[in-house]
C-alpha positions in Angstrom: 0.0 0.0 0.0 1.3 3.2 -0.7 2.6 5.8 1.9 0.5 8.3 3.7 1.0 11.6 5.0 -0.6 15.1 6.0 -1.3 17.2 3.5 -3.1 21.1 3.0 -6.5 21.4 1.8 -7.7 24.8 0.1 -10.8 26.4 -1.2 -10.0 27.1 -4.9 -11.9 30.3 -4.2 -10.6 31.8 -0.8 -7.6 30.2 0.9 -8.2 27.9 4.3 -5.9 26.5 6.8 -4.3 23.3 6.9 -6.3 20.1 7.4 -5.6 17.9 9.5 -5.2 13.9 8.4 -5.2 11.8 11.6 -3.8 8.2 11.3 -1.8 8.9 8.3 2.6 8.6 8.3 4.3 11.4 7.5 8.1 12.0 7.9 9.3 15.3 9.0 13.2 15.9 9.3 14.5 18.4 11.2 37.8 42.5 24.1 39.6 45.9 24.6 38.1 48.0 27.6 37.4 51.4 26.4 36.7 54.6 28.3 33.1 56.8 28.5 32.2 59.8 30.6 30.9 58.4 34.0 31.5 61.0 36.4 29.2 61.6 39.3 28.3 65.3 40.7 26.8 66.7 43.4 22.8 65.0 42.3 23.8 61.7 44.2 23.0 61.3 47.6 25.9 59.7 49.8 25.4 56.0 50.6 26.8 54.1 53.2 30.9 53.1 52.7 31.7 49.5 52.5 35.6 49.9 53.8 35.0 47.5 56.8 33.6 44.5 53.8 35.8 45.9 50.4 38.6 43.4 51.3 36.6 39.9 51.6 35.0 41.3 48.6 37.7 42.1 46.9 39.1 38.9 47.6 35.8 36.9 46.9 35.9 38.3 43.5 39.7 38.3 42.6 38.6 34.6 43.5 35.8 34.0 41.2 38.3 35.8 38.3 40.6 33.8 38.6 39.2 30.1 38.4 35.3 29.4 38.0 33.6 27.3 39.6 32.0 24.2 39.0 28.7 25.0 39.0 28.9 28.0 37.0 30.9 26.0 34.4 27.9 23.6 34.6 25.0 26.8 34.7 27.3 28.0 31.4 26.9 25.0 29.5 23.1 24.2 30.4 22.7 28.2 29.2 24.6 27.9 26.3 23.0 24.9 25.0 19.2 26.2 25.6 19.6 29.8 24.2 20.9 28.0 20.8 18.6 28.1 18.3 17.2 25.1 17.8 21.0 23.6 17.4 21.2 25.8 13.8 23.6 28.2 15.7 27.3 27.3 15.0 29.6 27.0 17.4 31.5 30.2 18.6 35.3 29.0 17.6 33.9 28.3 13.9 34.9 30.0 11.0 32.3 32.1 8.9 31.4 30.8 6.1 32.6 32.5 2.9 35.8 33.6 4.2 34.2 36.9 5.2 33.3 38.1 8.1 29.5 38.7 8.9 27.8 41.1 10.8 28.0 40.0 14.8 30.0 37.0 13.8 32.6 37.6 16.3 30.4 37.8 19.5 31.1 35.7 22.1 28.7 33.0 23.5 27.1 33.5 27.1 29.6 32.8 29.3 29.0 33.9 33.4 32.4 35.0 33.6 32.4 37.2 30.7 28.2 38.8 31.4 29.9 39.4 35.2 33.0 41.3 33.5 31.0 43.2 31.0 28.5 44.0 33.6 31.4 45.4 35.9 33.0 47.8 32.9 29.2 48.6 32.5 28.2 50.1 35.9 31.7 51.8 35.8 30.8 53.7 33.3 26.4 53.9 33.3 27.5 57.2 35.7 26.8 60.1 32.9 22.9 58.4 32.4 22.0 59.4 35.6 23.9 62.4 36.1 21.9 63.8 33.3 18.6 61.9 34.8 19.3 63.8 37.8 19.9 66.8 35.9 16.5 66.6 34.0 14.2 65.6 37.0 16.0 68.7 38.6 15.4 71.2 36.2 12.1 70.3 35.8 10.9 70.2 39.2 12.0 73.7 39.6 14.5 73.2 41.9 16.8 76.1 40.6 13.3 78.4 38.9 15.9 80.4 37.3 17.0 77.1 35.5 13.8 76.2 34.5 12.8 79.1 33.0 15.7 79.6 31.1 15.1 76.6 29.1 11.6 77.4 28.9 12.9 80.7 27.2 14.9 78.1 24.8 12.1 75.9 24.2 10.1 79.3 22.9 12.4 80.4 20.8 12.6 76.6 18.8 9.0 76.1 18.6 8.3 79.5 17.3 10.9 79.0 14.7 11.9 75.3 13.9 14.7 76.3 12.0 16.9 77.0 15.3 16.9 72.9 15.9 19.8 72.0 14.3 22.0 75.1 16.1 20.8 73.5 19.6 23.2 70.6 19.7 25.8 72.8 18.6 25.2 75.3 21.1 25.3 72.3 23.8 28.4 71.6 22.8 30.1 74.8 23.0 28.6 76.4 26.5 27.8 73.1 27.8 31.1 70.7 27.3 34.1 73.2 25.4 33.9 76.7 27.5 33.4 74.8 31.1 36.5 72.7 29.8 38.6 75.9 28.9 38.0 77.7 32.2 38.9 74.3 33.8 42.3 74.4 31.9 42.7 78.4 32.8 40.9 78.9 35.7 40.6 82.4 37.4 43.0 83.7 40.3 42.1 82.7 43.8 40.2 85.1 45.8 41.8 86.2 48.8 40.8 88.6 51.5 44.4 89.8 52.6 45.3 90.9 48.9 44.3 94.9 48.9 42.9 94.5 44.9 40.6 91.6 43.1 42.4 90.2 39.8 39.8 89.8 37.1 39.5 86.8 35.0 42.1 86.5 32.3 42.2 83.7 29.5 45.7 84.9 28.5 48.6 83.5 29.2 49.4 79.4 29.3 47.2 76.5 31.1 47.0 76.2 34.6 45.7 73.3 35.3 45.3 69.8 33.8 42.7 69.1 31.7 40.0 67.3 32.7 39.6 63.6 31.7 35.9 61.3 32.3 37.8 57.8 33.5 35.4 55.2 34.2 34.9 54.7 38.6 37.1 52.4 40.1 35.4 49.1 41.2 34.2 48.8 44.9 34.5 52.4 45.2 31.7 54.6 46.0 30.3 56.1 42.6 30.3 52.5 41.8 27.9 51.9 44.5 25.9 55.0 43.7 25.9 53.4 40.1 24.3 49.8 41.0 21.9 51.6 43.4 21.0 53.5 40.6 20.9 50.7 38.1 18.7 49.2 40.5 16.1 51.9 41.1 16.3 52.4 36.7 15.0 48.6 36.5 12.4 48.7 38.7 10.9 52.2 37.5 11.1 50.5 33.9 9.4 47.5 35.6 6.3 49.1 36.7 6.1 51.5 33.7 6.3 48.1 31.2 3.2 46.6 33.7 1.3 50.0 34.2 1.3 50.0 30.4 0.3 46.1 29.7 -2.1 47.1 32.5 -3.9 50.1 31.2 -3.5 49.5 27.5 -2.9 46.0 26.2 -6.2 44.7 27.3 -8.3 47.7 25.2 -6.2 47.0 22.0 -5.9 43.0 21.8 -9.7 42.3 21.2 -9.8 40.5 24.8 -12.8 42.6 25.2 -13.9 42.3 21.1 -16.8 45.4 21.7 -14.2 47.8 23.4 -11.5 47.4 21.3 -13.6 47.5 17.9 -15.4 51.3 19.4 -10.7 52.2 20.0 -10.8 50.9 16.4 -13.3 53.3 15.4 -11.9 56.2 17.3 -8.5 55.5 15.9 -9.4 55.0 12.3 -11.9 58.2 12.3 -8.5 59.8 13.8 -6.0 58.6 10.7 -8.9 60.1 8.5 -8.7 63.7 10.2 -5.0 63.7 10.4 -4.7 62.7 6.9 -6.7 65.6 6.1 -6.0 68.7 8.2 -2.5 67.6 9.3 -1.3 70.7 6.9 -3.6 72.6 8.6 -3.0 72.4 12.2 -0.5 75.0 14.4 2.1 72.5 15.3 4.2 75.4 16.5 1.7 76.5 18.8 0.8 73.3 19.8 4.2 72.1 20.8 4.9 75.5 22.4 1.8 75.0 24.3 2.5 70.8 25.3 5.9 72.0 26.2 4.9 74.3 29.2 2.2 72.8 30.3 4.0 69.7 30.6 6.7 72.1 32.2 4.6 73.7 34.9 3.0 70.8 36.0 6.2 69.9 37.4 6.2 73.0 39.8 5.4 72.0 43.8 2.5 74.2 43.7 0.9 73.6 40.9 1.3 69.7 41.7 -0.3 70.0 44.6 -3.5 72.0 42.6 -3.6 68.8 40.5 -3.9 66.7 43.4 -6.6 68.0 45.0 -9.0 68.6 41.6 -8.3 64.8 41.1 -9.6 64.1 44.5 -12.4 66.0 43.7 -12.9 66.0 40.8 -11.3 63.7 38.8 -12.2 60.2 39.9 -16.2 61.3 40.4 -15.9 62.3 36.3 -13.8 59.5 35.4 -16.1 57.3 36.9 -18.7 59.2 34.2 -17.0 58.2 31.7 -16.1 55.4 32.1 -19.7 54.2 32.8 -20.9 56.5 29.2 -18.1 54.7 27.6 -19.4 51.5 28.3 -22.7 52.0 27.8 -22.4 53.3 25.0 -20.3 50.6 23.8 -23.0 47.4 24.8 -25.7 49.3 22.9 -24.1 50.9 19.5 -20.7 48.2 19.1 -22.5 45.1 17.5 -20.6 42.0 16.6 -21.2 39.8 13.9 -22.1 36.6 15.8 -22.6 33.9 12.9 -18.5 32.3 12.5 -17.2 32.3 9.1 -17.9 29.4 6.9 -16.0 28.2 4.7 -15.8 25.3 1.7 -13.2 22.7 2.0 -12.6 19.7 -0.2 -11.1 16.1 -0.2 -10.5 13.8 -3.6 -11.7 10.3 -3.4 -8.6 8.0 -5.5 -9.4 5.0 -7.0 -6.7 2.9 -8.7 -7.2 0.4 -11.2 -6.3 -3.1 -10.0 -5.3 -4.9 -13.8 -5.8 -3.7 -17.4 -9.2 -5.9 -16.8 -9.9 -6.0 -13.3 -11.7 -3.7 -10.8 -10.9 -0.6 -9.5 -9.4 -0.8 -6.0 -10.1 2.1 -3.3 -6.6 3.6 -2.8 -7.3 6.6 -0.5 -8.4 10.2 0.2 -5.8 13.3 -0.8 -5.7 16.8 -1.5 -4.7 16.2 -5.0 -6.6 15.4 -7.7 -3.1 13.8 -8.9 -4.4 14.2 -12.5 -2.0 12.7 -15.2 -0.2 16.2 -16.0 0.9 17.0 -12.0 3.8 17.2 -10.6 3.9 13.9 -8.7 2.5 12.1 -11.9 5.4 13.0 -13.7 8.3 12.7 -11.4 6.9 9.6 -10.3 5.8 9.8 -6.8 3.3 8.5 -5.2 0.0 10.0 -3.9 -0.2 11.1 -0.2 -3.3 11.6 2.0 -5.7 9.5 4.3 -6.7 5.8 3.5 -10.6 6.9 5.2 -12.7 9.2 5.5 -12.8 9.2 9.3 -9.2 10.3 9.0 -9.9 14.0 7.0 -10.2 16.1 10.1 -10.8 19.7 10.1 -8.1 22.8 9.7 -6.5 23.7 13.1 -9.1 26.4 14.6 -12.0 25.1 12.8 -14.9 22.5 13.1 -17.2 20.8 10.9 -20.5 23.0 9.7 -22.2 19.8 8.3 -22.5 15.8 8.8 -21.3 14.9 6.1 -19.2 14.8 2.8 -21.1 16.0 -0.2 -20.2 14.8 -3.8 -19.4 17.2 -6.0 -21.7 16.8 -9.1 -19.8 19.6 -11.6 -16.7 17.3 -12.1 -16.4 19.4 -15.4 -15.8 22.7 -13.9 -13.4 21.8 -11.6 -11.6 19.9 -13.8 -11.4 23.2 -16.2 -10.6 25.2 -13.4 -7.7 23.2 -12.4 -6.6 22.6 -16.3 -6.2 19.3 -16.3 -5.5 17.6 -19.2 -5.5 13.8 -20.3 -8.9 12.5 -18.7 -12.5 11.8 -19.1 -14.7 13.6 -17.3 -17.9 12.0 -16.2 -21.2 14.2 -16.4 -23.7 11.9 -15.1 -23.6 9.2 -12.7 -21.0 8.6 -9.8 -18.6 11.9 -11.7 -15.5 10.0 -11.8 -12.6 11.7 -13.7 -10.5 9.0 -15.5 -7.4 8.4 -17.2 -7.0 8.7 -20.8 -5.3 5.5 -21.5 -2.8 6.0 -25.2 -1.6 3.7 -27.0 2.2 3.0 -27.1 2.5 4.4 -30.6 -0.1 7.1 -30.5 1.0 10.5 -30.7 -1.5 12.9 -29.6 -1.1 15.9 -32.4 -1.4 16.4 -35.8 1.0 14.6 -38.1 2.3 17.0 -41.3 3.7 15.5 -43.9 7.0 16.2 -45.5 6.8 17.9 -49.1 9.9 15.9 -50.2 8.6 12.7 -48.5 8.1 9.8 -51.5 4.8 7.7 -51.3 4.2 4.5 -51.1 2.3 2.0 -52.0 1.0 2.0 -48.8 -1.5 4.3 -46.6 0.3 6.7 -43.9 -2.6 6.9 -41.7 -1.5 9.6 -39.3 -2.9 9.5 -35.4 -5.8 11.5 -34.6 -5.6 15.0 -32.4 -7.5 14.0 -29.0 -8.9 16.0 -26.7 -7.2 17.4 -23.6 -10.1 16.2 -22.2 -13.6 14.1 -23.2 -17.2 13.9 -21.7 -19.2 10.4 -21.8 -21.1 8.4 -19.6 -20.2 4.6 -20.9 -16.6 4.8 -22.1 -16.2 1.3 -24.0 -12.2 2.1 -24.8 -9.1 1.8 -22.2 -9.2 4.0 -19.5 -5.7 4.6 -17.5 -4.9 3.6 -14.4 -6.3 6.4 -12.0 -10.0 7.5 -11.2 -10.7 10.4 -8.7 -13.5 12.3 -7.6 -14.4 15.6 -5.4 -15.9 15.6 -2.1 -16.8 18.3 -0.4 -17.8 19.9 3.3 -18.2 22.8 5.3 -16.2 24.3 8.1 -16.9 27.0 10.1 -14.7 28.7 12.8 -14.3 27.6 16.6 -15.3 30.0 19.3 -12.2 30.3 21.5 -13.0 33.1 23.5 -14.5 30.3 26.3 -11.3 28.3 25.5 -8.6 31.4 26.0 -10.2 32.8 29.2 -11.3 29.5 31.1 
């Protein structure tokens, strides 16, 4: 008998997923360190020294550089075998291929030792992030209102014109990082009561002082405490804004709730349609300026504590509101199609002929017709489905709409839409579709005779041009080896909404 396997079954019309054919075999084969600015200021607050515990700790991890343990060689191999993937990754000591070095070819694997020592050069040098997150939360929390309202001057001036953008970063760098440099390489004359006359500020005249250098913190020292304290307060803030987000958005946009996120739907696609049209239109200038500083001023102390108190009063009784309109408005105008989606799949009954005068054997049920002209015809493979017809199941996510299989009794148009050449089709009856059986020496075309070819005494009776395809009812002549038919049945979707949330 021949072999069986899973095939995919689709609508000529609209495509379907695959179906499933239970109980039939298939086969399936399957580092330099370099320096960055990481100086702490003033922002940090002081933590508590470590002297009396930096020299077991020092020791405990000259220690661990110097020989690995055995468990972490045996967490580094579990590791580096689960994050390959799916064994396709080659190893790290092996050699591109091609000579030629692709892009992140040279990384290393995961490796304890090496995530501990990259983690170490990291927090050495993480120090200039949260200076300038210190920086930022400080100037906009009016700490210094003189500051703050300096930038809001600067934050005018490049909304009301745009084209002052690109001279920002290039005024950053020269009063932000080159003057405060200079006057650190030629700083100004001490100030000293006892001398009778002040000595102004001079730039003349060679460098007094060293130039200022951003190393990287030494390890164990205090900015590198400050650093994993900080490290350790970014996570967590990034933690709860990555769950206050899943939390307040994911479940209105994944069609969890299918009314609610169909009315965002609406909102969202009525919004692409105004923005497409009076995007030209609107004052982004004013709009930014307007963002900027209000987003600004709600950072002062007083005005925070205005916005407290209207959302205590205020705020939660009308959110409640709307919350309730919202809704309510969503159960009665958001209507969802209820009836699942049908669709037509289809199955081909093959029967194979058992001798030249024998009977015709039932060989099994596939998802090709596996007409004379097909690919598998020709390279001389055999067909592959389900030997019964309790073994067609449905496509993943879908169930059966009807009982039962339904023959398909306009064998002629799907054998036209399919193009298949070299069988009979059968119009009444059972609607087989056999095999044209030829001769050895027939020739299907039309035979033309040479001009310069001599006659004979004989007659050159040249083979008749047949049909890509005939219609009849009792065939007396040959028929080939294969016979198939179409079956057909309905599928409609499964409701997993019950499924997902039980």
């Amino acid at each position: 008998m021949d072999e069986c396997g899973a095939d995919v079954f689709v609508n000529r019309d609209d495509p379907i997923p695959t179906v499933r054919l239970d109980g039939a075999a298939s086969s399936s084969g399957s580092a330099s360190a370099s320096q960055a600015p990481t100086n702490h200021d003033s922002d940090h607050s002081d933590v508590e020294s470590p002297a009396p515990r930096r020299r077991g700790i020092r020791d405990r991890l000259s220690a661990f550089r110097d020989k690995a343990s055995i468990q972490d060689k045996l967490v580094e191999k579990l590791l580096t075998q689960v994050l390959q993937d799916d064994g396709s990754e080659a190893p790290p000591d092996a050699p591109p291929k091609g000579g030629a070095s692709a892009p992140g070819s040279s990384k290393p694997n995961f490796s304890l030792p090496t995530m501990s020592y990259n983690f170490r050069r990291f927090n050495s040098r993480i120090g200039v992030v949260f200076v300038f997150q210190a920086r930022a939360i400080r100037l906009l929390s009016w700490k210094h209102p003189t500051h703050t309202l300096s930038f809001l001057a600067i934050y005018t001036f490049v909304c009301l014109d745009p084209y002052l953008l690109p001279l920002l970063p290039l005024a950053i760098l020269l009063f932000g990082v080159m003057i405060p440099n200079f006057v650190a390489r030629h700083p100004a004359a001490p100030f000293s009561l006892s001398s009778e006359q002040a000595i102004g500020y001079s730039p003349h005249g060679p460098p007094l002082a060293p130039a200022r250098t951003v190393k990287p913190v030494k390890e164990l020292s205090h900015d590198f405490f400050r650093n994993m304290r900080d490290l350790q307060n970014c996570m967590e803030d990034f933690s709860q804004l990555h769950d206050g987000v899943v939390t307040l958005v994911v479940p209105r946009v994944n069609f969890s709730n299918e009314a609610l996120s169909s009315a965002i739907f609406v909102f969202v696609f009525i919004g692409c349609l105004f923005m497409s049209i009076a995007a030209n239109i609107l004052p982004w200038r004013f709009i930014f300026l307007v963002a900027g500083w209000a987003v600004t001023v709600m950072g002062h102390p007083l005005v925070q504590k205005q916005i407290e108190a209207a959302n205590e009063t205020h705020m939660k009784q009308n959110g409640e509101k709307a919350r309730s309109w919202m809704e309510n408005w969503v159960e009665g105008d958001v209507i969802l199609d209820s009836a699942p989606e049908t669709r037509e799949v289809e199955i081909f009954e093959l029967q194979r002929l058992s001798d030249p005068e024998g009977e015709w054997e039932p060989w099994m049920f596939s998802a090709s017709p596996h007409d004379p002209m097909s690919a598998a015809r020709i390279s001389g493979d055999r067909p592959v489905g389900a030997r019964f017809f309790e073994d067609v199941q449905p496509p993943q996510g879908w169930e059966w709409s009807e009982k039962k299989w339904a023959l398909d009794l306009w064998s002629r148009e799907w054998v036209e839409d399919r193009i298949i050449t070299g069988v009979e089709v059968e119009t009444e009856g059972e609607r087989w579709v056999y095999d044209i059986y030829y001769e050895p020496e027939d020739k299907v075309g039309v035979v033309e005779e040479s001009k310069q070819q001599t006659p004979t005494k004989g007659k050159t009776k040249a083979s008749r041009s047949k049909p890509s395809w005939e219609e009849g009812e009792d065939y007396e002549g040959r028929r080939g080896e294969w016979r198939r038919r179409r079956w057909v049945r309905l599928v409609k979707r499964k409701n997993l909404g019950a499924t997902q949330e039980s």
